[in-house]
KOLLOVEX-401754 format. One line per 8 residues: number of its first residue (from 0); their letters; for each residue x, y, z of C-alpha. Coordinates in steps of 0.25 Angstrom, whole numbers, plus 5000, padded with zeros to 4 digits. Layout:
NUM = A = X/Y/Z ~ ...
This chain:
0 = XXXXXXXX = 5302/4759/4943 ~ 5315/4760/4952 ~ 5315/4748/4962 ~ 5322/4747/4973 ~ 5331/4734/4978 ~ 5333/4729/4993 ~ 5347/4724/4995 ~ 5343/4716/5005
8 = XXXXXXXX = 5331/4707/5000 ~ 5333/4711/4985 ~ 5319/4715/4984 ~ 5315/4726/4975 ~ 5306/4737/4982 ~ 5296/4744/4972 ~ 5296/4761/4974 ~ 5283/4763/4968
16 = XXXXXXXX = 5277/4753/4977 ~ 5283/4760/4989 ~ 5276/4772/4984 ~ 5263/4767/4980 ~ 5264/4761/4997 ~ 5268/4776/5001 ~ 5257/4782/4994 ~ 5245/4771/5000
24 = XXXXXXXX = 5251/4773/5013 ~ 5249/4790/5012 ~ 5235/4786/5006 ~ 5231/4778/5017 ~ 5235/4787/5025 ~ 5228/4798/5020 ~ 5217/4790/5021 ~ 5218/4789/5034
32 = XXXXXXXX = 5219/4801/5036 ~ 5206/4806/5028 ~ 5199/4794/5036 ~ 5203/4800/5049 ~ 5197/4813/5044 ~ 5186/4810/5040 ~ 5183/4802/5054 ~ 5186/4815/5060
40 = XXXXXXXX = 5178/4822/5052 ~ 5166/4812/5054 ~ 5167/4814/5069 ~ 5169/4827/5071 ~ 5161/4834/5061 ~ 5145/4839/5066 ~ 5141/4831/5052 ~ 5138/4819/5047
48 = XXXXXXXX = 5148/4815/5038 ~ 5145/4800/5029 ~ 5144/4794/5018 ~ 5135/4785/5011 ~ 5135/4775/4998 ~ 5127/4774/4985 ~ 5116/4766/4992 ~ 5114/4778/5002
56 = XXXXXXXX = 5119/4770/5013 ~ 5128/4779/5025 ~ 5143/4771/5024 ~ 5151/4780/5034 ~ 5145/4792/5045 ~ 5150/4800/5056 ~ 5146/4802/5069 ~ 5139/4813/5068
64 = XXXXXXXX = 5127/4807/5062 ~ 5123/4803/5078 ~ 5123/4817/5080 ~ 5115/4821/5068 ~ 5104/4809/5068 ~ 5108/4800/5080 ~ 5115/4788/5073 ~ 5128/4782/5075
72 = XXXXXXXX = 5137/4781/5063 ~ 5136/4764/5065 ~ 5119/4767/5062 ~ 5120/4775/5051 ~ 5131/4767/5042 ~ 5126/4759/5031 ~ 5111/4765/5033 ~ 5105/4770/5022
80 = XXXXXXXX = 5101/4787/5023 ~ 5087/4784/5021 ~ 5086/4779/5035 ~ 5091/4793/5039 ~ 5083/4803/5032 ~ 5070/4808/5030 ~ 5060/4803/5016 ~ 5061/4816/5013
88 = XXXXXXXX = 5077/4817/5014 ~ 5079/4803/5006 ~ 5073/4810/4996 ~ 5081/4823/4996 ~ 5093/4814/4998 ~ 5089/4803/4986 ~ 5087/4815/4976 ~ 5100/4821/4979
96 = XXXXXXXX = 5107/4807/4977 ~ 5099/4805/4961 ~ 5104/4820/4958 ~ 5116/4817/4962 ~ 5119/4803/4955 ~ 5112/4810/4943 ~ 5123/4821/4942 ~ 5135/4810/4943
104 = XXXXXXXX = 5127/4802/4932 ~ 5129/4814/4923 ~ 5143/4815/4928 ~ 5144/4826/4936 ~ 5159/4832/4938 ~ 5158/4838/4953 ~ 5162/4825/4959 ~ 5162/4833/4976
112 = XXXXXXXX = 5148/4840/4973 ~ 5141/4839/4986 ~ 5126/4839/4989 ~ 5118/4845/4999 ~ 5106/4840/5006 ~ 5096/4842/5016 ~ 5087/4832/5022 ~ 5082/4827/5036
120 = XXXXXXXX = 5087/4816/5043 ~ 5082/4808/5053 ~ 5089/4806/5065 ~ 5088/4794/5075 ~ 5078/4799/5084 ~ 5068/4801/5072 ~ 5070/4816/5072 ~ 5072/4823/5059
128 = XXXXXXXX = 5086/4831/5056 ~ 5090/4841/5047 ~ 5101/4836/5037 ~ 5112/4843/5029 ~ 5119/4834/5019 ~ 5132/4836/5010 ~ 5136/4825/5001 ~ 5144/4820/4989
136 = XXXXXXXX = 5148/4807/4983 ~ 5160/4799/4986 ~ 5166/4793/4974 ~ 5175/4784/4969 ~ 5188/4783/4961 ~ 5180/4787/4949 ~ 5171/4798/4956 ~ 5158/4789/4955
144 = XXXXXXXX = 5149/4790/4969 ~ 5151/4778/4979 ~ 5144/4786/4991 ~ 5140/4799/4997 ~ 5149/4807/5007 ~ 5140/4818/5016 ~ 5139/4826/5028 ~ 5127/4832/5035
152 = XXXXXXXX = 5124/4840/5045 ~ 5112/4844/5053 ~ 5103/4855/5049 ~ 5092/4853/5059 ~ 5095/4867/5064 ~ 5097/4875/5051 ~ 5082/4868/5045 ~ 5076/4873/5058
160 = XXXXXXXX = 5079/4886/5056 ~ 5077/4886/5040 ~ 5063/4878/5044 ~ 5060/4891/5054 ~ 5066/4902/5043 ~ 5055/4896/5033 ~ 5042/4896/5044 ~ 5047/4909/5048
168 = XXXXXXXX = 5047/4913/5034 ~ 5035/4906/5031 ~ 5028/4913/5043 ~ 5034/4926/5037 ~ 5029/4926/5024 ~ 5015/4921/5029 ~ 5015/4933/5037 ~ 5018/4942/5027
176 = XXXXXXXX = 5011/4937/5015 ~ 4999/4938/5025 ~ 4999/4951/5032 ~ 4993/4964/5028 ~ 5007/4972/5029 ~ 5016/4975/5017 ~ 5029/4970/5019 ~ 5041/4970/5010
184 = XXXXXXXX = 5056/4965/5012 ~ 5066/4975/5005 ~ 5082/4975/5003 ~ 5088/4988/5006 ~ 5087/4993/4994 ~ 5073/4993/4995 ~ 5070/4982/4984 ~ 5060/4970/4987
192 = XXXXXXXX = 5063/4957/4993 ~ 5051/4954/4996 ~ 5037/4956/5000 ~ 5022/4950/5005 ~ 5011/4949/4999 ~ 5004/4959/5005 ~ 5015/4971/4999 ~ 5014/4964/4986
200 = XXXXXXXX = 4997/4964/4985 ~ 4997/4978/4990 ~ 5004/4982/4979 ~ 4997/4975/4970 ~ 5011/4966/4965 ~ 5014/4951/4967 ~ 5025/4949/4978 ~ 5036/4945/4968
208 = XXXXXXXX = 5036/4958/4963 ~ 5044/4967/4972 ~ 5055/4959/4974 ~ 5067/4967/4968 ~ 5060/4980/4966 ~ 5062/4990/4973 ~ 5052/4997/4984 ~ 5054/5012/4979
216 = XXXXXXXX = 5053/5008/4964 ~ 5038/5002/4968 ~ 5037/5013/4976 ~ 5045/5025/4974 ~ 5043/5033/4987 ~ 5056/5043/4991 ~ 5051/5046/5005 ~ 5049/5029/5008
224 = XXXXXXXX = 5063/5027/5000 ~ 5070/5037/5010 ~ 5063/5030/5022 ~ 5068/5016/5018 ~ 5081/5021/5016 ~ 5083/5027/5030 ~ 5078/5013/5036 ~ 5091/5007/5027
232 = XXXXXXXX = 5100/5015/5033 ~ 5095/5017/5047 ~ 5090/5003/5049 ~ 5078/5007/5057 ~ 5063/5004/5054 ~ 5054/5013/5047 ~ 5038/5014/5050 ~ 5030/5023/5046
240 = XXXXXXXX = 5013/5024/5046 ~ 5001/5027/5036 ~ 5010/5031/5026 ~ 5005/5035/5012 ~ 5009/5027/5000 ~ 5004/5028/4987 ~ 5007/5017/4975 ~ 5014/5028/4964
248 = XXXXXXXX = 5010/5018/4951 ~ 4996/5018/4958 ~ 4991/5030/4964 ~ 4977/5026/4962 ~ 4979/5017/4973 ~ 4979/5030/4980 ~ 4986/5033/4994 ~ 4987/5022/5005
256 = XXXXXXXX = 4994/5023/5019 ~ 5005/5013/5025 ~ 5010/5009/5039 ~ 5025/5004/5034 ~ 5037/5000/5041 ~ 5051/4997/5035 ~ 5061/4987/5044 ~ 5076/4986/5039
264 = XXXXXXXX = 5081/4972/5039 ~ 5096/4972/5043 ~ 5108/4962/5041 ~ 5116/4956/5052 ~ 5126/4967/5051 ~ 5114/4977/5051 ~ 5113/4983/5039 ~ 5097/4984/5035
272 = XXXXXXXX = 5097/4974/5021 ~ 5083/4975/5020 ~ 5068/4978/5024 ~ 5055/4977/5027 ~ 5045/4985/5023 ~ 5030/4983/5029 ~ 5018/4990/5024 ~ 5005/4991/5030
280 = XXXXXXXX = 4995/4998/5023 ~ 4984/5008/5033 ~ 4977/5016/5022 ~ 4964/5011/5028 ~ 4968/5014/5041 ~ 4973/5028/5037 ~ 4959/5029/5031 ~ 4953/5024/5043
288 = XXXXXXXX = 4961/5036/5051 ~ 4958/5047/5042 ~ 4942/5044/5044 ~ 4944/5042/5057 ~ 4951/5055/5058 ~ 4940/5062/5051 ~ 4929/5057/5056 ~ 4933/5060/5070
296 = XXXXXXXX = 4936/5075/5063 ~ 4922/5075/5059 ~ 4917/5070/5071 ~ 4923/5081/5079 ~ 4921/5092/5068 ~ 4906/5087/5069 ~ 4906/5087/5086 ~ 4913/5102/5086
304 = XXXXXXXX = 4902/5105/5075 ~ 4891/5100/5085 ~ 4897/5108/5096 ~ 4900/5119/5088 ~ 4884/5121/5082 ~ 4878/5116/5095 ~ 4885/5129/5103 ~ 4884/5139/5091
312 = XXXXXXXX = 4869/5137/5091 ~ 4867/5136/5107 ~ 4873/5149/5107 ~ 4870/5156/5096 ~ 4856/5152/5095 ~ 4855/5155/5111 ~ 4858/5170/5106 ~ 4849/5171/5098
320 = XXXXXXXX = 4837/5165/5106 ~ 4842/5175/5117 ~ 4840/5186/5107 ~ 4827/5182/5101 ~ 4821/5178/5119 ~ 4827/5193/5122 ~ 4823/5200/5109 ~ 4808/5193/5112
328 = XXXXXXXX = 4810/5197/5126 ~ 4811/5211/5124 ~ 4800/5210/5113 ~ 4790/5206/5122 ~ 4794/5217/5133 ~ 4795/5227/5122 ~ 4780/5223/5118 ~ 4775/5223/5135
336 = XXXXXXXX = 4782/5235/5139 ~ 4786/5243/5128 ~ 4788/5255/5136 ~ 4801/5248/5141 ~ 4807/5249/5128 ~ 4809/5262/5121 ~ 4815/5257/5110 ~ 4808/5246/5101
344 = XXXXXXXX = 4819/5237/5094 ~ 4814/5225/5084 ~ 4816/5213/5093 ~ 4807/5206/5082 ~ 4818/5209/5074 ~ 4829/5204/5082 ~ 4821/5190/5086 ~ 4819/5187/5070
352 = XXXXXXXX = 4835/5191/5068 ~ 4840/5182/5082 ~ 4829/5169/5074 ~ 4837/5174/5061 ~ 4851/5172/5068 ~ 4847/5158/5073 ~ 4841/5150/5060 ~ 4854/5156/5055
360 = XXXXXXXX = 4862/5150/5064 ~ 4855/5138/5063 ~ 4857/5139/5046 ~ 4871/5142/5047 ~ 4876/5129/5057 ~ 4867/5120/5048 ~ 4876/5125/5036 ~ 4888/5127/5043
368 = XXXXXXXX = 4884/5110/5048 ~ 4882/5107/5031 ~ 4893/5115/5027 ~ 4903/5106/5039 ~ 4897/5092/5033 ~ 4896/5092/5019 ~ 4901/5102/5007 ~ 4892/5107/4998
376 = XXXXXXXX = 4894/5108/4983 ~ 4897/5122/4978 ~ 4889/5127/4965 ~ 4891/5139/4958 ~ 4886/5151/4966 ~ 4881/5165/4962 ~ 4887/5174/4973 ~ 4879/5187/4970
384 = XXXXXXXX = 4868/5179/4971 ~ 4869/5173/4986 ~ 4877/5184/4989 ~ 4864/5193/4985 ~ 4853/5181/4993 ~ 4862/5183/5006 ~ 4859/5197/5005 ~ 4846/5197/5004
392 = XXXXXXXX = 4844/5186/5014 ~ 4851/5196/5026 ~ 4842/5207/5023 ~ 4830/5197/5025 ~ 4835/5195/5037 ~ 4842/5207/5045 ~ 4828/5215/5040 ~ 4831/5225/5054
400 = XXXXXXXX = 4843/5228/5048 ~ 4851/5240/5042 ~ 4857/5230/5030 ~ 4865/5238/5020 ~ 4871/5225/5012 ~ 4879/5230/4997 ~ 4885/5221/4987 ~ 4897/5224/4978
408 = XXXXXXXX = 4900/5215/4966 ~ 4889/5208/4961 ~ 4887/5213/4947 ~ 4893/5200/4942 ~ 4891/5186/4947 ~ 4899/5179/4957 ~ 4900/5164/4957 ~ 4905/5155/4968
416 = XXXXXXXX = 4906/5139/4969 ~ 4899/5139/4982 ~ 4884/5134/4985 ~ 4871/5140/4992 ~ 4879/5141/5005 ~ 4884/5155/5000 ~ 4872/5162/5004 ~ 4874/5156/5018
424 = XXXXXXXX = 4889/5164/5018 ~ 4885/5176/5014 ~ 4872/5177/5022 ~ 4881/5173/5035 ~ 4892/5185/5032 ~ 4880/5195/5030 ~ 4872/5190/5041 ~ 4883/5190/5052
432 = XXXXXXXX = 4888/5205/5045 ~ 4875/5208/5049 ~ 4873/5202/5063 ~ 4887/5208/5068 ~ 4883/5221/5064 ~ 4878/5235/5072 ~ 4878/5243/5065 ~ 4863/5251/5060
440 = XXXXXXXX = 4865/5248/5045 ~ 4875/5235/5042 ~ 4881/5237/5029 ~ 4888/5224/5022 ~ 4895/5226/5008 ~ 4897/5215/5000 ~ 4906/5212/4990 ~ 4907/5203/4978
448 = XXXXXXXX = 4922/5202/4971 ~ 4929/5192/4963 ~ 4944/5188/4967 ~ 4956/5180/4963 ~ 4964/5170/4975 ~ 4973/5162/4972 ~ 4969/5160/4956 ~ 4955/5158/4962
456 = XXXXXXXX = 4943/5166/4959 ~ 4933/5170/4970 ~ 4921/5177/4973 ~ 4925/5187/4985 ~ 4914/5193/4994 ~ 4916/5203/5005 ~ 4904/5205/5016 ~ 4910/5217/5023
464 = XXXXXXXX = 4900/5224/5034 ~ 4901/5236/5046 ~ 4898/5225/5056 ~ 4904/5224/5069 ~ 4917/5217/5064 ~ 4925/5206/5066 ~ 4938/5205/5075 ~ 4951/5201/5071
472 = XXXXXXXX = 4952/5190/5081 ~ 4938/5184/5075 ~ 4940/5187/5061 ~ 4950/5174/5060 ~ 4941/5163/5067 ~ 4929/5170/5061 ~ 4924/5158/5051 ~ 4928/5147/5061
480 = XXXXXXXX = 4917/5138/5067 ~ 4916/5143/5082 ~ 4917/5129/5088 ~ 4925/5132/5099 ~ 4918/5145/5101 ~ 4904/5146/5097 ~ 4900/5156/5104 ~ 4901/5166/5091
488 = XXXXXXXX = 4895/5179/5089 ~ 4880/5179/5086 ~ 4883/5165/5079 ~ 4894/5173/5067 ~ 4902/5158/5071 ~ 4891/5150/5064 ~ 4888/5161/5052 ~ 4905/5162/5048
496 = XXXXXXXX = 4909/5148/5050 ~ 4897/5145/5040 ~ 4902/5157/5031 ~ 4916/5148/5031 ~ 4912/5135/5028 ~ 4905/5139/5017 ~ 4915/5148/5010 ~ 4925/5137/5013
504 = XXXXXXXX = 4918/5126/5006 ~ 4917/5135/4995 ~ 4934/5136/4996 ~ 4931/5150/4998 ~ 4937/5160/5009 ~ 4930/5170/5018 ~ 4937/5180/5028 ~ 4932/5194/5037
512 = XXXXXXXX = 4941/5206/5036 ~ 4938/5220/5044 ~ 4929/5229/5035 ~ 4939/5242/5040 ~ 4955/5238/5040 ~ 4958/5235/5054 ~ 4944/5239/5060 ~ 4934/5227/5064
520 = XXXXXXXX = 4924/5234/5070 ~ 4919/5241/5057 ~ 4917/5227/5050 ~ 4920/5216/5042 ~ 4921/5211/5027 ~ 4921/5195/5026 ~ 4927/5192/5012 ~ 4923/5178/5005
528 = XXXXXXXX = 4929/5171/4993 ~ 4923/5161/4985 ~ 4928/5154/4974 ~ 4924/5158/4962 ~ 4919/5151/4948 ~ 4916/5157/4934 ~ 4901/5153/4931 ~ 4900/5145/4916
């Protein structure tokens, strides 16, 4: 060590003295200067800045602590923090103080670790605040605690908002787990997030099973896949109503119908991250529709059927009483002056055919009315047979006239799935050849073959007759009901429309061609088929 000697004094000045003085100078200075700042800091910071010893008593604080609980510095110093917070708090705060002694009694090595708390604090008025706390020992030369250095910082605000995000939330999910409505939240790439409990019960699944799985492999629908895609891109809703859906690893669970919605959530820079999917199931009101629907059908097939029967029969009955009064008119003046009329006709005969014409009228809307309302089972029918009873039949009852009825191909059996009604058909066509017809002798021929439609057997039967004929503009609304018309010739209306329903509910087919190519008047051929079976 070099000394230095003063000439003057001849004392001996020390350089490693003078250095050691140097050096406490810059560290008290130093320390001034830290102690400066941190008074700054103290002041102008918008927290709470203090510190506190082992015994949890506060040794220094800031202004600030007015402004966050209402207490001057002076009030607060040398007071113990549970006169500050909540029982509640004191306990959060006394756990965190044991864990935090704990871990430096096992010697923890990260001296600045910092912990964080949140508790409630009470101000002067009585008024509870929302605290934020960071803090960390202060140690000694040897890194062992001697106090606590912390800041906080009010959260009143932020807790409000968290408080009202959890009610809102709350009252979300209340909602949702309690309304009817499927709803699902989905990312973009159409995988779960989450759903309610009503998505999940209708598909028979807890609600911690979708989550992660994606819609179209639980439900693998192309047309639906495209339509999710488009509101991706486009960023627009999507609705649509009483949509069929039907569960492809269920199909006994059959069809059902869905009102569904999709909304595309979007980010801030608006780019859709996300939706929502709502479904609401309507089978039963879809169901409810389609009665509805046809009951209001039935109701107005069953009010034009009325009508339609109420007018035929006003009018065509009133024909035929008009004919029966002047055929019995005539009879009687035949009878008192018979010189009046030199030639006799058989008015008997006419009165019986007019009484003839309306019980069969009368027959013919009572089975046309069973035919509209229920369907008859069909049997195995012999068609030589009925075809040979309706033959017979219109001799009984057109005795007066010239009848000159011939059937071809019957030497072997015919048989139809069809029932009694048959007999019905073909007295219908024979009777109305025979009511449209002039001529002195009325010839029908009649003929039985067997044909192949469409890999389908039938029975073909052709009524062709020299009657009066029938017009091409007739021939094509020929078989329909007149309801709009009902003023039919001599009631053919009533007999052809009967003739169609019933070779309709056997799936057969009827139509009328001319007799002569291109000639109407010379008469007519109505051709039926009727499925055919092979009799066991």
């Amino acid at each position: 060590m070099r000394n230095i000697k003063q000439q003057d004094d001849k004392q001996e000045i020390n350089i490693e003295d003078i250095f050691n003085i140097t050096k406490k100078y810059e560290m008290q200075q130093q320390l001034s200067d830290l102690k400066e700042l941190h008074r700054l800091i103290s002041e102008c910071a918008k927290a709470v800045i203090f510190t506190i010893d082992m015994k949890m008593k506060f040794k220094s604080i800031n202004p600030y602590i007015y402004d966050l609980l209402g207490y001057t510095p002076n009030e607060v110093i040398n007071e113990k923090v549970a006169e500050f917070n909540t029982p509640s708090s004191l306990k959060t705060i006394a756990n965190a103080f044991r864990e935090e002694m704990k871990k430096e009694r096992k010697g923890s090595t990260d001296i600045n670790r910092v912990h964080e708390l949140q508790v409630q604090q009470i101000h002067k008025n009585g008024s509870i605040v929302d605290v934020e706390i960071l803090c960390t020992f202060l140690r000694d030369e040897e890194n062992k605690p001697t106090g606590i250095f912390g800041v906080s910082r009010d959260i009143s605000e932020r807790k409000k908002l968290e408080r009202s995000l959890i009610e809102s939330n709350n009252f979300l999910n209340s909602i949702l787990d309690n309304t009817s409505i499927l709803i699902a939240y989905l990312d973009r790439n159409f995988n779960f997030i989450k759903v309610n409990r009503a998505y999940a019960v209708a598909d028979q699944k807890e609600i911690d099973y979708f989550p992660g799985k994606n819609h179209f492999d639980l439900y693998p629908n192309q047309e639906n896949e495209e339509i999710f895609k488009q509101v991706i891109d486009r960023g627009t809703p999507y609705q649509i109503f009483g949509k069929p859906f039907e569960y492809a690893d269920n199909p006994e669970r059959g069809v059902s119908y869905w009102d569904w919605s999709l909304v595309p959530i979007k980010n801030e820079l608006g780019i859709v991250n996300s939706l929502v999917l709502s479904l609401q199931n309507v089978t039963d009101r879809i169901s409810a529709e389609k009665l509805v629907r046809e009951s209001e059908k039935k109701f107005r097939e069953a009010f034009n059927h009325a009508n339609f029967y109420k007018d035929l029969i006003a009018h065509d009955m009133n024909n035929i009483l008009q004919a029966i009064q002047s055929s019995v008119e005539l009879y009687q003046l035949s009878i008192e002056k018979p010189e009046i009329f030199e030639e006799k006709r058989d008015y008997l005969g006419i009165i019986t055919e007019n009484i003839f014409n309306g019980s069969q009228l009368i027959s013919n809307v009572v089975k046309l009315s069973e035919l509209q309302q229920t369907k008859m089972p069909l049997d195995l029918i012999n068609v030589n047979k009925k075809l040979m009873d309706a033959i017979i039949f219109t001799h009984k009852i057109f005795q007066n006239r010239n009848l000159n009825i011939n059937v071809e191909g019957l030497k072997s059996d015919h048989y139809v799935l069809a029932n009694d009604l048959i007999i019905e058909l073909f007295e219908n066509i024979l009777i109305n050849a025979v009511k449209h017809n002039i001529n002195s002798e009325i010839e029908i021929r009649i003929k039985v073959s067997e044909v192949e439609l469409d890999n389908k057997k039938y029975c073909k039967i052709e009524f062709t007759d020299n009657g009066l004929g029938i017009p091409d503009e007739i021939k094509k609304d020929l078989f329909q009901r007149r309801e709009k018309n009902t003023k039919s010739k001599k009631g053919m209306g009533i007999g052809l429309s009967l003739v169609k329903q019933i070779i309709e509910s056997y799936n057969g087919k009827i139509w009328v061609e001319n007799k002569v190519l291109n000639d109407y008047t010379k008469g007519s051929n109505f051709v039926l088929l009727i499925p055919m079976i092979t009799q066991n």
